[in-house]
N, C-alpha and C positions, 0 to 999 in steps of 0.2 A: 205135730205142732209143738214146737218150742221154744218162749219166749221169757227173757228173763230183763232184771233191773238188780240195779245197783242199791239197795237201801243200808238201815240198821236197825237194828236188835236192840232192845232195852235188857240190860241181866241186871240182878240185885241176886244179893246172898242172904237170907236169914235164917234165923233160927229156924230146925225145923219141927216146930210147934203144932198140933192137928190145927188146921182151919185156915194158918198162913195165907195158905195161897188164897182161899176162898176170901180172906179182906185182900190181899193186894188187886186182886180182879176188881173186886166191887172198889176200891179207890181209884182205879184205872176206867171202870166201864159207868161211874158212876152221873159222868157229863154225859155221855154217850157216846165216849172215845170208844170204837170197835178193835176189839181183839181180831188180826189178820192171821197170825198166829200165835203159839207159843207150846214154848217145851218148859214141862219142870221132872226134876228129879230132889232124892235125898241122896245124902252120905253119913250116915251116922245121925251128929245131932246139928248137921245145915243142911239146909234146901238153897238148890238153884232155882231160879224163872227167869227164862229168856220171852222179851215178847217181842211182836211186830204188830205196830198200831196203825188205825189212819193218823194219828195226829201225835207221832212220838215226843216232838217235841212239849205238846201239853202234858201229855202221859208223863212224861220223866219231870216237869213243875211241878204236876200234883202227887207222887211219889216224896220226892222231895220235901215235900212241906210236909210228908206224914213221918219227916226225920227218915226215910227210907234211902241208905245211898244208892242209884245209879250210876250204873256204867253202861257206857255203848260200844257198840261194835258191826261194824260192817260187812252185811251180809249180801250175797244172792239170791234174788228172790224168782223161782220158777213157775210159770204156767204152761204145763205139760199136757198133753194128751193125755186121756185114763188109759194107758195102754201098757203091758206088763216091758213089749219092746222100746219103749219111749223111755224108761227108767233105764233099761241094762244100756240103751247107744248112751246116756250122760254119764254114764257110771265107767261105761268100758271108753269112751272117748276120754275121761278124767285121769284114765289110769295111764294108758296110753302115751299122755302127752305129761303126765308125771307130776301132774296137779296133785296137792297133798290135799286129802280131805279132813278136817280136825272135829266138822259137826254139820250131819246133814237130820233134818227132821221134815213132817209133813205128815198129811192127812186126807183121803177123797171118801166122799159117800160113793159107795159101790158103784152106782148110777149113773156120776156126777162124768158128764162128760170132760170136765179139765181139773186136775191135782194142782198144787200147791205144796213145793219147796223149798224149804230155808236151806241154804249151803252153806257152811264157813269155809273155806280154804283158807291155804296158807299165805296163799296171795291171789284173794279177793281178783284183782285186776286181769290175773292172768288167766284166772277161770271164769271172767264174762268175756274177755276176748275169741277164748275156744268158744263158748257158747253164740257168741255172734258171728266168728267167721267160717263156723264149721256147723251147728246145729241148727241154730234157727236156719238156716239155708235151706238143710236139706226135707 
């Protein structure tokens, strides 16, 4: 089973300060905008956060008002089967058809019968079309 959409990504850059992220979440979660996903990292003395909300559009308002710039970007969002072969067919179908990948991230409870992945490609378009005319299919 695999099923994807077209969304975006909220990224901000800041300092990377201990606790950062811990306010940006809580200004983001604090209406009861839910985190769908997100990735952060550091590099020295900045931190990235990428998220995917229900309500990005509020989410990047209320960022905004805390002086925080946002930026968007357009991602693929996957609901995969928890199955180890369901990851290597998108990965080996990606590679395949020469889709560049620049950031994929995700997470499943052991359990959880369907995962959840964020893709960035190089060209977004080109890698939902393999996903629809070749994956979700089969």
């Amino acid at each position: 089973m695999i099923k994807a959409v077209l969304d975006r990504q909220l990224m901000i850059s800041v300092n990377n300060d201990v606790g950062m992220l811990a306010a940006v979440t809580s200004v983001i979660t604090s209406t009861g905008i839910n985190l769908l996903a997100n990735c952060a990292y550091a590099t020295d003395d900045k931190a990235a956060f990428m998220f995917v909300t229900d309500d990005n559009n509020a989410a990047k308002k209320l960022l905004e008002s805390h002086n925080i710039n946002v930026q968007e970007e357009e991602v693929n969002l996957l609901s995969i089967a928890n199955k180890p072969e369901i990851v290597r067919a998108v990965t080996d179908k990606m590679a395949e058809s020469g889709i560049d990948l620049v950031l994929m991230y995700g997470s499943v409870d052991p359990g959880a019968e369907i995962a959840r992945l964020v893709i960035v490609a190089k060209n977004n378009l080109d890698m939902m079309m393999l996903i629809k005319t070749e994956l979700e299919r089969s």
